[in-house]
C-alpha positions in Angstrom: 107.9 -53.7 76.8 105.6 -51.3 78.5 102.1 -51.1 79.1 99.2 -48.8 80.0 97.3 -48.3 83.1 94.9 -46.3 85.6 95.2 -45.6 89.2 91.6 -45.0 91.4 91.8 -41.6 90.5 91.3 -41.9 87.2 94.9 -41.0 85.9 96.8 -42.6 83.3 100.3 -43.8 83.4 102.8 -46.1 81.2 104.8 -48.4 82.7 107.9 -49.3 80.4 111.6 -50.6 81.4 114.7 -49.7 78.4 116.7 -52.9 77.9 119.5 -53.0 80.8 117.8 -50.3 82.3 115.0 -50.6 85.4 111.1 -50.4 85.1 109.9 -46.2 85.2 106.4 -45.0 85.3 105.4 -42.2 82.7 102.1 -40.4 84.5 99.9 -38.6 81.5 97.2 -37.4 84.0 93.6 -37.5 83.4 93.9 -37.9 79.4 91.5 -39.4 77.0 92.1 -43.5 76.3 93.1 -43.1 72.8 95.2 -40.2 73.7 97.4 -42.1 76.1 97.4 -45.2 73.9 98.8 -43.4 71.0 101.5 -42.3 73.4 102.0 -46.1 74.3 102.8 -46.8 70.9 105.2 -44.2 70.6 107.2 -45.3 73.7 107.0 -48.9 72.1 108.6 -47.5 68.7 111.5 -45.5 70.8 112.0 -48.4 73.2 112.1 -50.7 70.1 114.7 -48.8 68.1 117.0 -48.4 71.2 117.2 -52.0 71.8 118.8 -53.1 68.5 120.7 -49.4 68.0 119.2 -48.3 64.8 118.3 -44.1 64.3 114.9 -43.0 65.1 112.6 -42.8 61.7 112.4 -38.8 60.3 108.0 -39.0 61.2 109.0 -39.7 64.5 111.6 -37.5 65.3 108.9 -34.7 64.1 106.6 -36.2 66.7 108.8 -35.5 69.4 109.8 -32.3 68.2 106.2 -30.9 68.5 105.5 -32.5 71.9 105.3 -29.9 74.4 108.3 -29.0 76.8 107.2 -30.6 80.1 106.3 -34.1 78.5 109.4 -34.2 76.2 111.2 -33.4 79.6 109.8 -36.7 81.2 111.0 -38.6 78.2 114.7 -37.2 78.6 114.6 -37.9 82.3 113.6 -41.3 81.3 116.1 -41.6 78.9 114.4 -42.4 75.6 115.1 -39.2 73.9 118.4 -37.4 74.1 118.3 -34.3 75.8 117.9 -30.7 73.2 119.7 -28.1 73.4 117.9 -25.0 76.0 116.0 -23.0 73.7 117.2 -19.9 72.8 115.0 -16.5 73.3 113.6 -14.4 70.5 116.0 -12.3 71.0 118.9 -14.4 70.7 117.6 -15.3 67.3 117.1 -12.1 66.0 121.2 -11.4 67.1 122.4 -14.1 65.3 119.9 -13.2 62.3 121.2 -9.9 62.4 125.1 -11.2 62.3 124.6 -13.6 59.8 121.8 -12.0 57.1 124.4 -10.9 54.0 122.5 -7.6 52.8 123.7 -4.6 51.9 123.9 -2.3 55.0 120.9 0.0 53.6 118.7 -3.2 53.2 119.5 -4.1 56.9 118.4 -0.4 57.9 115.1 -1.7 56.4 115.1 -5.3 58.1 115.8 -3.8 61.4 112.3 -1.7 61.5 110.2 -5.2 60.5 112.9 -6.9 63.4 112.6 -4.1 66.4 109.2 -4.0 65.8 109.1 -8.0 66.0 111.1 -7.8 69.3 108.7 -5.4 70.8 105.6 -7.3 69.7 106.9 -10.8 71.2 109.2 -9.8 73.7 113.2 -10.0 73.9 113.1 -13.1 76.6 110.2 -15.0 75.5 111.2 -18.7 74.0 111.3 -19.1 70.7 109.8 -22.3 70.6 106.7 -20.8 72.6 106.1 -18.1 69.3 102.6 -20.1 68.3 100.3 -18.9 65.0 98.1 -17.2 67.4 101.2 -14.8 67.9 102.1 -14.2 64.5 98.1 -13.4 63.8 98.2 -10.7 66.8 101.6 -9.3 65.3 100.2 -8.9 61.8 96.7 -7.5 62.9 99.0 -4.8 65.1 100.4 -3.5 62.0 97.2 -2.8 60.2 95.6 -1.0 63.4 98.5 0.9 63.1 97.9 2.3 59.9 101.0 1.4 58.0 100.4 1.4 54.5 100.0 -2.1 52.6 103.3 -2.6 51.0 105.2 -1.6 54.4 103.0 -4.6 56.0 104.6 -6.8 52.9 107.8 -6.2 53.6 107.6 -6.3 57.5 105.8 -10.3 57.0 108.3 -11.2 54.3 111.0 -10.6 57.2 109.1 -12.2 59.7 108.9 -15.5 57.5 112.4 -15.5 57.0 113.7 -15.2 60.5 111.4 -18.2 61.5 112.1 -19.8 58.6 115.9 -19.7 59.7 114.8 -20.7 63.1 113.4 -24.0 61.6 116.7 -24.5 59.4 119.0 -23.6 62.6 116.8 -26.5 64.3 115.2 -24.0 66.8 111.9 -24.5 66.2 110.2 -27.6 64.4 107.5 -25.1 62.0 107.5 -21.8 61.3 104.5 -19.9 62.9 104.5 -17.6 60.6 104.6 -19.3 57.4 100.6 -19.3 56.9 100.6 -15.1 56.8 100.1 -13.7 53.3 102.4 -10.4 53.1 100.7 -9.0 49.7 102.2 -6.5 47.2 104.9 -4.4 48.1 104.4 -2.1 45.1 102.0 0.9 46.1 100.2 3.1 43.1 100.0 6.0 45.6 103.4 7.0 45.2 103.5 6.5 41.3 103.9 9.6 38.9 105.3 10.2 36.1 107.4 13.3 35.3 106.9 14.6 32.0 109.6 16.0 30.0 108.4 19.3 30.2 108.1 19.6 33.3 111.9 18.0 33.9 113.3 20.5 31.5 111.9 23.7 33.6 113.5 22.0 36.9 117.3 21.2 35.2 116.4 25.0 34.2 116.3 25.6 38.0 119.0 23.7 38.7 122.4 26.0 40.4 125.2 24.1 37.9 126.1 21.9 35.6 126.3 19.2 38.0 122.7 19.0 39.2 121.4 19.1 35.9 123.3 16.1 35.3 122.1 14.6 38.1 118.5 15.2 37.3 119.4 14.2 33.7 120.9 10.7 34.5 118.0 9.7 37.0 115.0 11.1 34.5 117.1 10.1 30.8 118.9 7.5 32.0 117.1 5.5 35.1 120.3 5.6 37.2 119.3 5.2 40.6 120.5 7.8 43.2 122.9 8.1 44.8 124.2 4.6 44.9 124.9 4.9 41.0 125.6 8.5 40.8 128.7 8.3 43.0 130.8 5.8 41.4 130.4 7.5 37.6 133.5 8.0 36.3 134.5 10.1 32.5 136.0 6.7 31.4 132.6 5.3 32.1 131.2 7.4 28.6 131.6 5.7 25.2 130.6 8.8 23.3 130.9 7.4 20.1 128.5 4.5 20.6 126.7 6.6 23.1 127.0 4.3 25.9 127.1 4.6 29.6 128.4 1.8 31.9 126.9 1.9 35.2 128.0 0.3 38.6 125.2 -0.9 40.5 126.2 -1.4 44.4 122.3 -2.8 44.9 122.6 -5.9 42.4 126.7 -6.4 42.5 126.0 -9.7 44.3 124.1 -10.8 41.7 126.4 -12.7 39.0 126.7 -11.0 36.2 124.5 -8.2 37.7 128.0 -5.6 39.1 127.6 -3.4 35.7 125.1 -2.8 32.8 125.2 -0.5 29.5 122.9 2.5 29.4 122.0 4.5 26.2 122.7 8.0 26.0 120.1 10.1 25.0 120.5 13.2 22.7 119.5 15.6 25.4 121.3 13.7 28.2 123.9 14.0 25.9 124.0 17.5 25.7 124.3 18.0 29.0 126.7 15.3 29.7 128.7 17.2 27.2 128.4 20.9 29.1 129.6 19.1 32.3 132.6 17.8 30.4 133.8 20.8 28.6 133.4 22.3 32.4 135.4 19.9 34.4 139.1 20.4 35.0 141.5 18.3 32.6 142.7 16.2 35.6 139.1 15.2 36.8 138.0 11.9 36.5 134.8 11.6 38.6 131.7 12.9 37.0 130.0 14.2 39.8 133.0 14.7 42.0 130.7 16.8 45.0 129.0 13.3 45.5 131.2 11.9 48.2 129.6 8.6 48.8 125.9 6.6 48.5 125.1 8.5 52.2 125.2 12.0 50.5 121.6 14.3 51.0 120.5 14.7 47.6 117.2 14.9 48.9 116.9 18.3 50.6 119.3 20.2 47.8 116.4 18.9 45.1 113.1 20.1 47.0 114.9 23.7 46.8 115.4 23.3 43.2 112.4 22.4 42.9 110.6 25.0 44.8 112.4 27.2 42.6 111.7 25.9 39.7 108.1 26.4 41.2 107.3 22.8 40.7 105.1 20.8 43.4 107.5 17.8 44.5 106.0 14.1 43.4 105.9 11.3 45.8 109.0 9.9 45.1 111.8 12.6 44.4 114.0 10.0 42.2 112.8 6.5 42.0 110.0 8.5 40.5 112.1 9.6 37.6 113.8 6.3 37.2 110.4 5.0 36.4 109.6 7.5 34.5 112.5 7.0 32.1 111.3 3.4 32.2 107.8 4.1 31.5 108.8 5.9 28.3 111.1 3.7 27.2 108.9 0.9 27.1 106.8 2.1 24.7 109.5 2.6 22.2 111.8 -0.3 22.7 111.1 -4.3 24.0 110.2 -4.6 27.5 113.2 -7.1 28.5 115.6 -5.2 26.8 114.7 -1.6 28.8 114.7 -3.7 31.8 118.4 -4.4 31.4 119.0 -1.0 30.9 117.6 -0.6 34.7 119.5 -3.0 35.7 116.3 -5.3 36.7 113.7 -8.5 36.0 110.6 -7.1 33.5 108.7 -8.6 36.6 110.2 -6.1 39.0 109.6 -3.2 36.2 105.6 -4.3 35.9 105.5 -4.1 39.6 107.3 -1.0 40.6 108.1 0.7 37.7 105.5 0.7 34.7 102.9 3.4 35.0 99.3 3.7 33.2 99.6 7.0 31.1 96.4 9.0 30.3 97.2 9.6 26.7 96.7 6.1 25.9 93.4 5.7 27.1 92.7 8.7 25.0 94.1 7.7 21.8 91.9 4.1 22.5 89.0 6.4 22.8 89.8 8.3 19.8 89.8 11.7 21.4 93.2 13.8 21.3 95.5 14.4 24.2 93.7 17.4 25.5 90.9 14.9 26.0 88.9 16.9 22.6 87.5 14.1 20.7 88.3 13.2 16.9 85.8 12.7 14.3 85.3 9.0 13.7 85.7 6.0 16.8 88.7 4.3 17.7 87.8 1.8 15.8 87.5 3.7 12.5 90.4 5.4 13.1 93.6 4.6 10.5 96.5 3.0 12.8 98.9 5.9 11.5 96.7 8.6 12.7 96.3 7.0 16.3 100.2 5.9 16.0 101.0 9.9 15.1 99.2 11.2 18.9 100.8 8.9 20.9 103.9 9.3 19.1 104.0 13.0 19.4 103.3 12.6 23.1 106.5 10.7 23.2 108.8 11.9 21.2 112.1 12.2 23.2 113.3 16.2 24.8 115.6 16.1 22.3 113.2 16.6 18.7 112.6 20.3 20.7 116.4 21.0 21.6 116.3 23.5 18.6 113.5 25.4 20.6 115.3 25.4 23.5 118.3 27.3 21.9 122.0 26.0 22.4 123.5 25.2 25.3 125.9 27.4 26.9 129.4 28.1 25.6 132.3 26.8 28.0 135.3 29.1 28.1 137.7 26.7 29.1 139.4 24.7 27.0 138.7 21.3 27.6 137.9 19.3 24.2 134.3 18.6 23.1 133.8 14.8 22.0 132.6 14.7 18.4 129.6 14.8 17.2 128.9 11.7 15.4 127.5 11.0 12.0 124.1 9.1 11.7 125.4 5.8 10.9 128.1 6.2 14.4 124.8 7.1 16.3 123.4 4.0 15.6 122.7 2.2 18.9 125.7 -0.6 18.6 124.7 -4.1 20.4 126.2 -6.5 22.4 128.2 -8.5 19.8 129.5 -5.6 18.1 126.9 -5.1 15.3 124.3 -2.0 14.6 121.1 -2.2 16.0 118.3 -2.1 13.7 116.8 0.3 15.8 118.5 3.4 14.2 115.4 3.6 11.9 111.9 4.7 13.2 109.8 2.4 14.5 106.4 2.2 14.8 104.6 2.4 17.9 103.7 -0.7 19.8 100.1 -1.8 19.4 100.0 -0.9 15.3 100.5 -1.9 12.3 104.2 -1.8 11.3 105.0 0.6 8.5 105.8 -1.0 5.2 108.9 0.1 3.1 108.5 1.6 -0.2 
C-alpha cells in the first residue's frame, strides 16, 4: 500500500495510492530513517482505515493534530485527512472568550487586564495554534520583570489557562501551552490588617450621619461586603427580635443556594441600626437609600472620614473590615459556621480572610497584651488566667457601650423595635430552635468551664 524511498540526493519520500484513487508521492526531505518510517506507518494505518470505511482510532487523530501545518497540508492535498477548519487568531479567541465567559461584569473588568495584556504579549493576528510553551514562559517571565505583585501574577495565569484551555475544548488547538505554568497564591499578607474596635469606634465617631456609621458598622460588625451588599438592604431585611440580618449577595447569587445568607446582629451594630431607623422617614424602605447602585464611590467619601477622624487608612479600606469581623469572630464561634455568615468556603476565609493577631502570641508566651511579662511560663499558667487576656482582648464593642454614653435621641417619631429579653436574644438557629450559644463560652484552645 505504500512504500518508502530515496532519491540521489539523499531525500526521502513515500510513495502510496488510496483505494480507487491514483499513486502520489509524499517528499519528507532530508529526514532521519526512522523518522520517515514512522511516518510510513502512519500513512499505512490512514490508508488502511479508509479502505474498509471505519473512523480513525482517538491516538491517531492526536498524531495528526500535532503534526505541523505544512505536512498536515500535504496529507489533505493527498486526501487522507479531511481538511480543518483555518485556524483562528488569538484574537478571535479572546472575542469569543470574552462573549461567551458568564461572570459578573466586575469579574470581567478583572479578566480583561490578564486578557489585554495577553493580546499585547502574543499579538492580535498571530495563529492560535502557533502559541508554543516557549510563549507562555516569555509571557509569564514579562509579568515578574514588571514588578506586579505575586497574587496579580496568579490571577493573570489562572486566566491564561482558562482561555487555552477553552481553545483545546473549542478544538482550536490540540494542548494547552500554558497548562505547565504554576499561578501561586492569590492571597497577599501585605494588604492584611486588622481594625480594632477602638479604633472603628473613633471613625463611626467621625462619621457626617447616621448612614455612614451604618455603613462602617455593617462592613466591620457584620462582614457585609461593599457596596455590592450594602445597596440592596432593605428594613424588611431586619429580624430584630432574633437579631438577624438577611443579606443579598450579587457575587455568589449563581451559586445554588448561595443568593442570600443570615447575619447576626451585634449589640453595637444594633444600636446603630436602631438610630438609623428611628431616623428614616415612615415610608422608607431602603436602608441606605443614598446608595444608588454596586458602582457608587464609597471609597473617596471614607478616606475623608477617615482623615478626620485622624486615622491613617489600612490597605484595604473595606475588605479589610470584612476580615476583620471575620477574624474576631472566629475565635468565638466554629470556623464553618462564621464562614456562612460571610457568605464563603472556610478555605476561602483561611486564605483571604484570617489574620495572625499579636495578642495570641503573647498570651502563648505568657506575657500580657502590652507585651509586660507575667510571673510564671505559659506553661505554668492556669487555662482561665490565659483564657481571661485573650478574652478581654476580644470582648465585643458592645461590654463598653455604657462608657460610651447613649446614643442620641431621635425627635421624630418613628417607633423603636423592642428591646428583647435575654432568652429573645438568644441567637435562634436554622430549624427554629435556641442556640446553645447564648451562654458564655470558653475561648478556643482551653479547657472548657465546668458547671457547678
Amino acid at each position: 500500500m505504500a512504500s518508502l524511498s530515496n532519491d540521489k540526493s539523499g531525500k526521502r519520500r513515500i510513495l502510496f495510492s488510496i483505494p480507487g484513487g491514483r499513486r502520489q508521492t509524499l517528499w519528507l526531505g532530508k529526514v532521519p530513517k526512522k523518522s520517515a518510517e514512522s511516518m510510513l506507518v502512519r500513512i499505512e494505518e490512514m490508508i488502511q482505515h479508509k479502505s474498509i470505511g471505519s473512523a480513525f482510532p482517538t491516538e491517531l487523530v492526536g498524531w495528526i493534530q500535532k503534526l505541523p501545518g505544512p505536512t498536515r497540508k500535504k496529507l489533505e492535498c493527498a486526501g487522507l485527512v479531511e481538511a480543518r477548519p483555518p485556524v483562528p487568531t488569538v484574537g478571535e479567541v479572546l472575542d469569543r472568550y470574552r462573549k461567551t465567559r458568564v461572570v459578573k461584569d466586575s469579574t470581567m473588568q478583572t479578566y480583561a487586564q490578564a486578557l489585554d495584556g495577553l493580546e499585547a504579549a502574543l499579538g492580535r493576528d498571530t495563529l492560535i495554534d502557533s502559541v508554543t510553551a516557549a510563549h507562555a514562559d516569555e509571557w509569564r517571565k514579562s509579568l515578574t520583570t514588571a514588578g506586579l505583585a505575586a497574587p496579580t501574577i496568579a490571577k493573570r495565569v489562572k486566566v491564561a489557562r482558562a482561555l487555552f484551555s477553552k481553545a483545546v475544548r473549542w478544538k482550536m488547538i490540540a494542548e494547552n501551552p500554558f497548562e505547565h505554568l504554576k499561578s501561586g497564591s492569590q492571597a497577599n499578607p501585605k494588604r492584611s490588617h486588622h481594625v480594632p474596635v477602638e479604633t472603628i469606634e473613633r471613625v463611626i465617631a467621625a462619621c457626617p450621619d447616621r448612614e455612614w456609621r451604618a455603613i462602617i458598622a455593617l462592613c466591620r460588625f457584620a462582614g457585609l461586603r461593599a457596596p455590592s451588599e450594602l445597596v440592596g438592604l432593605m428594613w424588611t431585611d431586619v429580624d430584630w427580635k432574633r437579631r438577624a440580618l438577611t443579606v443579598r449577595s450579587p457575587k455568589t447569587e449563581h451559586h445554588e443556594g448561595q443568593a442570600q445568607r443570615l447575619v447576626p446582629i451585634s449589640d453595637r451594630l444594633r444600636e446603630i441600626l436602631n438610630d438609623l431607623w428611628t431616623s428614616a422617614g415612615p415610608s422608607e424602605s431602603k436602608m441606605l437609600p443614598s446608595i444608588a447602585s454596586s458602582t457608587k464611590n464609597l471609597r473617596t467619601r471614607f478616606q475623608k472620614i477617615l482623615k478626620r477622624a485622624k486615622v491613617s487608612p489600612w490597605p484595604r479600606l473595606f475588605q479589610n473590615l470584612r476580615a476583620s469581623a471575620e477574624t474576631d469572630w472566629v475565635e468565638r464561634f466554629p470556623q464553618h459556621e462564621v464562614a456562612s455568615w460571610l457568605g464563603h468556603s472556610p478555605t476561602v476565609a483561611r486564605t483571604h480572610y484570617l489574620q495572625t493577631r499579636d495578642m495570641h502570641f503573647a498570651a502563648a508566651a505568657g506575657l500580657n497584651t502590652d507585651g509586660s511579662s507575667v510571673e510564671g511560663t505559659a506553661d505554668s499558667a492556669s487555662s482561665a488566667a490565659q483564657g481571661k487576656r485573650i478574652a478581654d482582648c476580644i470582648a465585643p464593642a458592645s461590654q463598653n457601650a455604657s462608657q460610651r454614653g447613649a446614643a442620641p435621641k431621635s425627635t421624630l417619631s418613628r417607633p423603636v423595635p423592642q428591646m428583647q429579653t435575654a432568652r429573645e436574644l438568644a441567637p435562634v438557629v436554622a430549624d427554629g430552635r435556641e442556640s446553645s450559644r447564648a451562654v458564655l463560652v470558653t475561648p478556643e484552645g482551653f479547657e472548657p468551664s465546668l458547671p457547678p
